[in-house]
Backbone as numpy.savetxt, mean C-alpha at the origin, in Angstrom:
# Nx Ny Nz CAx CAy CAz Cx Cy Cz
-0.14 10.20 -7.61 -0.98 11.36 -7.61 -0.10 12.59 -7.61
-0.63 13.64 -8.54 0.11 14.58 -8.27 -0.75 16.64 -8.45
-0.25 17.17 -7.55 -1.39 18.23 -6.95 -0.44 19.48 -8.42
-1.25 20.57 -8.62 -1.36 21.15 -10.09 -1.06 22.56 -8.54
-0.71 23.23 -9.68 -0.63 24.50 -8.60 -1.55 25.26 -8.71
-3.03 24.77 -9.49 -4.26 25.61 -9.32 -5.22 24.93 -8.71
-4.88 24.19 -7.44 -5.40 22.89 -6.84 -6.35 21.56 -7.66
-5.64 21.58 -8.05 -6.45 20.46 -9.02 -5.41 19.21 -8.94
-6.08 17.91 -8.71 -5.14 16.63 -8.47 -4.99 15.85 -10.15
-4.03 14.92 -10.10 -4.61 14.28 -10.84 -3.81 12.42 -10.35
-4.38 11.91 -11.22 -3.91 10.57 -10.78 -3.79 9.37 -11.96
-3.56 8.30 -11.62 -3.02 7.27 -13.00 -3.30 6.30 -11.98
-4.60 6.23 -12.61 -4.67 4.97 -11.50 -3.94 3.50 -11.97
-4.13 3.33 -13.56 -3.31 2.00 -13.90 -1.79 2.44 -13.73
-1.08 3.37 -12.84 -0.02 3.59 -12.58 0.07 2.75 -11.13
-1.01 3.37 -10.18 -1.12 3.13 -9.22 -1.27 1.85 -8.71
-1.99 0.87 -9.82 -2.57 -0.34 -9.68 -1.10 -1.27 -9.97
-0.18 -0.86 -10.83 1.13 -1.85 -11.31 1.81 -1.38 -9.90
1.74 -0.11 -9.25 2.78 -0.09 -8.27 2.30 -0.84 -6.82
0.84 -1.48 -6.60 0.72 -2.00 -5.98 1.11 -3.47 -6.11
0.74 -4.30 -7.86 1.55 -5.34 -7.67 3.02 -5.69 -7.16
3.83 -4.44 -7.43 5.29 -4.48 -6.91 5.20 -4.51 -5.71
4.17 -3.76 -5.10 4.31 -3.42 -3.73 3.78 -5.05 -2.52
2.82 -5.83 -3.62 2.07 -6.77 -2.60 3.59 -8.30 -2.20
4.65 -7.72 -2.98 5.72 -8.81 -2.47 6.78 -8.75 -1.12
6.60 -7.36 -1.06 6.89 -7.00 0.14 6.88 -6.92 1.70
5.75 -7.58 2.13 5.24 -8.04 2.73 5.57 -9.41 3.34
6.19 -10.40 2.08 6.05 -11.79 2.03 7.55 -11.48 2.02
8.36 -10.87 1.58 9.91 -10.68 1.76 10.18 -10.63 3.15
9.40 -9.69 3.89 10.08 -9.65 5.21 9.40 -10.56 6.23
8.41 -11.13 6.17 8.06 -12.56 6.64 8.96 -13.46 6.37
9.57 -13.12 5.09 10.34 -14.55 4.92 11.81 -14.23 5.76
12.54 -12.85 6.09 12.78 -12.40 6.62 13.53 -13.19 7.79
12.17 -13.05 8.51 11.85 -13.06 9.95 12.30 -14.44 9.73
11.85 -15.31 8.88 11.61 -16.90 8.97 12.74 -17.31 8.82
13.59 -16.68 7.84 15.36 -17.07 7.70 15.73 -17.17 9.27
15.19 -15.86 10.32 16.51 -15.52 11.02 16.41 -16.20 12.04
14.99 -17.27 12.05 14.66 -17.65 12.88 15.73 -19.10 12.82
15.63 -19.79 11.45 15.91 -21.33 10.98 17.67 -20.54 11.58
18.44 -19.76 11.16 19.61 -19.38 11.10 20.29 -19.74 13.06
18.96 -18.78 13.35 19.59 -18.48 14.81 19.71 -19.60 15.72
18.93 -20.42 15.45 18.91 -22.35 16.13 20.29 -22.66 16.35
20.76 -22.48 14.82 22.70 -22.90 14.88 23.14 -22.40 15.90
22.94 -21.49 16.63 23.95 -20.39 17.58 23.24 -20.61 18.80
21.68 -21.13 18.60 21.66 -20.94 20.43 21.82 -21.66 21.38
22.73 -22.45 21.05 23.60 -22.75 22.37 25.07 -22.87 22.50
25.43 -21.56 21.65 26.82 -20.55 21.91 27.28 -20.31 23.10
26.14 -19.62 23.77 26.67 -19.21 25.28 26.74 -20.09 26.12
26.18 -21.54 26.33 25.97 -22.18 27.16 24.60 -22.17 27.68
24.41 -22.66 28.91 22.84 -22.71 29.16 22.90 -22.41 30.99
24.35 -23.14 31.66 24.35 -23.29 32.75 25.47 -22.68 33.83
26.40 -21.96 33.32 27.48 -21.52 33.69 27.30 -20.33 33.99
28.39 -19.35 34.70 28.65 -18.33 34.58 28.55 -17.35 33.44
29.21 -17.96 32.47 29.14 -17.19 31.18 27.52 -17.22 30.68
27.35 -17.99 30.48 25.69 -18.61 30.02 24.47 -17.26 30.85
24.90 -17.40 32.35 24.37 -16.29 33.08 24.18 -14.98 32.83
25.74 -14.34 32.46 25.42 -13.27 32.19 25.50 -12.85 30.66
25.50 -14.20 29.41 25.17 -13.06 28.53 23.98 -13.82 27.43
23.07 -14.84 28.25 22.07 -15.49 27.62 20.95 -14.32 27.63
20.95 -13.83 28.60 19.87 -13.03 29.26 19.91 -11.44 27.67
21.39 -10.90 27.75 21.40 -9.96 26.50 21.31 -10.46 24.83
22.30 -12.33 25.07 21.60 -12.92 23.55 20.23 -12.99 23.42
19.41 -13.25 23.93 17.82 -13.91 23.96 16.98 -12.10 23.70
17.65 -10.98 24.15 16.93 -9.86 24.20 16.94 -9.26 22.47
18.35 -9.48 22.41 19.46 -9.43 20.97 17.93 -9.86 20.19
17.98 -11.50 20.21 17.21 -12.36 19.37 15.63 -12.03 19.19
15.04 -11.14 20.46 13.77 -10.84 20.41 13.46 -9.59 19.32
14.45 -8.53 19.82 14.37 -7.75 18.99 14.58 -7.47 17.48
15.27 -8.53 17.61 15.15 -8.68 15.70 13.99 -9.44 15.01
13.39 -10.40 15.79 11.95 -10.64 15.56 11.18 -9.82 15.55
10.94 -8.54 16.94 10.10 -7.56 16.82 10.03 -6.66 15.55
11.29 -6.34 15.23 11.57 -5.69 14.02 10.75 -6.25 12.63
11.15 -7.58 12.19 10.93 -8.19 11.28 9.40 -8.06 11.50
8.77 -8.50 12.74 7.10 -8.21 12.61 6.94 -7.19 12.29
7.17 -5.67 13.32 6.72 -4.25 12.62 7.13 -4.17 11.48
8.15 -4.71 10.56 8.19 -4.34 9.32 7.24 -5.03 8.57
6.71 -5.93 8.83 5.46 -6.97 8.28 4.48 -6.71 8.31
4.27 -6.00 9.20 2.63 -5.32 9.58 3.30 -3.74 8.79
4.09 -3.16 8.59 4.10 -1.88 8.26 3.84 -1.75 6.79
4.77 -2.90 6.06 4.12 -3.08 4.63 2.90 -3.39 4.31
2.53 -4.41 5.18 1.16 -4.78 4.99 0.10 -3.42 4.90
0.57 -2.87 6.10 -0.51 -1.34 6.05 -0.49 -0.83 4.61
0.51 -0.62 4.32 1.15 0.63 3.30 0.73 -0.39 1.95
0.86 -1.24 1.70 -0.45 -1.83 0.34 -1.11 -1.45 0.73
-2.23 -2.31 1.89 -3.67 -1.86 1.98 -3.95 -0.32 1.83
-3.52 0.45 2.55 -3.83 1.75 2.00 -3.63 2.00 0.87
-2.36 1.65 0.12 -2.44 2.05 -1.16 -3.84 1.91 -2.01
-4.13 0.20 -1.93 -5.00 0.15 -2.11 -6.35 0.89 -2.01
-6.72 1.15 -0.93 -7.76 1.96 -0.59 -7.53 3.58 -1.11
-6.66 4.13 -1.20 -6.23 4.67 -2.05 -6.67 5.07 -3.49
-6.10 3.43 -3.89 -6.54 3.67 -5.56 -8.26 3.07 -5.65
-8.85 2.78 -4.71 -10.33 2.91 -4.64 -10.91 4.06 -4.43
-10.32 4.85 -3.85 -11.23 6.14 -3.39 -11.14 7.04 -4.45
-9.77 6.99 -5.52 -9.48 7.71 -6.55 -10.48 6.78 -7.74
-10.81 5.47 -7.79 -11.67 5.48 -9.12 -12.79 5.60 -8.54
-13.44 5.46 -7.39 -14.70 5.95 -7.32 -14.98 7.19 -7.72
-13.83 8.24 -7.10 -14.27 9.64 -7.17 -14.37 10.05 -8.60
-13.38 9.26 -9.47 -13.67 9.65 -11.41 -14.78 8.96 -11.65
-15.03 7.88 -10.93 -16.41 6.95 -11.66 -18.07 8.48 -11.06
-17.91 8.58 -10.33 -18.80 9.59 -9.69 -18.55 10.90 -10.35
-17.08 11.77 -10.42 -17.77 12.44 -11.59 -18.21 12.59 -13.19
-17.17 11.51 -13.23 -17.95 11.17 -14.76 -19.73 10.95 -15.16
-20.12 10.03 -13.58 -21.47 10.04 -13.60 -21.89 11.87 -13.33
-21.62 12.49 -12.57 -22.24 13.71 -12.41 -22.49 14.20 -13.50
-21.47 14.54 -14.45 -20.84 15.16 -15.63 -21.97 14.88 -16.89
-21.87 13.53 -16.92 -23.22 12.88 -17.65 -24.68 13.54 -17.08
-25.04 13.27 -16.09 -26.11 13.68 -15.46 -26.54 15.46 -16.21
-25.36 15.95 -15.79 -25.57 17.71 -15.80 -25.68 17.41 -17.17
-24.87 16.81 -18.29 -25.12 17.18 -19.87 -26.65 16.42 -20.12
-27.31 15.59 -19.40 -28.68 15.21 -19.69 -29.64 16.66 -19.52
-29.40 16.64 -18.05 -30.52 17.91 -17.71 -30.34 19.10 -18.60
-28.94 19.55 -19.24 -28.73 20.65 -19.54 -29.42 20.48 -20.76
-29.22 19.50 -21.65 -29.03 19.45 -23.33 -30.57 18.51 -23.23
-31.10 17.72 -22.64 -32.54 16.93 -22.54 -32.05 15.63 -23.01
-31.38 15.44 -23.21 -30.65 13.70 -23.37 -30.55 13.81 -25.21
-29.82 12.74 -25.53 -29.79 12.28 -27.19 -30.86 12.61 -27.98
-30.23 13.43 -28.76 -31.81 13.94 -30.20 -32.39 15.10 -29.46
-32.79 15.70 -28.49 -33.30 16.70 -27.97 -31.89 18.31 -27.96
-31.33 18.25 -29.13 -30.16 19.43 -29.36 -29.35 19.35 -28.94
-29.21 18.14 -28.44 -27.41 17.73 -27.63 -26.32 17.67 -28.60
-24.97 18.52 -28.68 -24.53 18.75 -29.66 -23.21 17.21 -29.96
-23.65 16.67 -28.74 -22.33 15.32 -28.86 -21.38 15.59 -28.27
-20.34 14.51 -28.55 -18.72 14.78 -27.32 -18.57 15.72 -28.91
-17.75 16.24 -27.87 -16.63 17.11 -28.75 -17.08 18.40 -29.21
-18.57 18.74 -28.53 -18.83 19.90 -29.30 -18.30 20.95 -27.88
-18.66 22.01 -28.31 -18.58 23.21 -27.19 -19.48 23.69 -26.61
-20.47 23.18 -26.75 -21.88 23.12 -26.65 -22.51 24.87 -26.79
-21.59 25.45 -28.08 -21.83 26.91 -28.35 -22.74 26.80 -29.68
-23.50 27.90 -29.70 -24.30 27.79 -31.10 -23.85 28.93 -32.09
């Protein structure tokens, strides 16, 4: 979408609609993400030990380490997810609003001109005599 400097918008919606297919993989990237770091991190967790001294004091900062990169990988999962869906909703609210004035537009050239055959001059005229 892009705003005119005499406030007037305009939009592409089959622009909008290809940038959501790009956009709906994104989502499933960082799920998959999350799912790598999960299969990955198994190998390592039992690096520190489980029962020792060492194990004590730095299982407690690995395991915090390990949460937070899960948390991450979710908010980024849910953040894409948002950001399609809105897009989406988005490019709904933009073809309704052309499907609605196109209907208006029609409407006003009925009432104005009395519909087809009643002096309606057609597309393309100027509707000047």
């Amino acid at each position: 979408m892009s705003s005119g400097s005499d406030g007037t918008f305009e939009a592409s919606p089959a622009a909008i609609r290809r940038a959501i297919q790009s956009m709906e993989a994104l989502p499933a990237l960082a799920k998959s993400m999350r799912e790598r770091f999960v299969t990955r991190e198994r190998d390592f967790t039992d690096w520190p030990g489980w029962t020792d001294d060492y194990a004590r004091q730095t299982r407690p900062g690995y395991e915090e380490n390990n949460q937070y990169c899960l948390d991450v990988a979710d908010g980024l999962t849910l953040a894409l997810t948002g950001l399609v869906d809105a897009t989406r909703a988005n490019l709904q609210e933009i073809e309704d609003t052309q499907r609605q004035s196109t209907e208006s537009i029609e409407e006003f050239r009925r009432k104005t001109w009395g519909g087809p055959g009643d002096g309606d001059p057609g597309p393309g005229s100027t509707g000047k005599h």
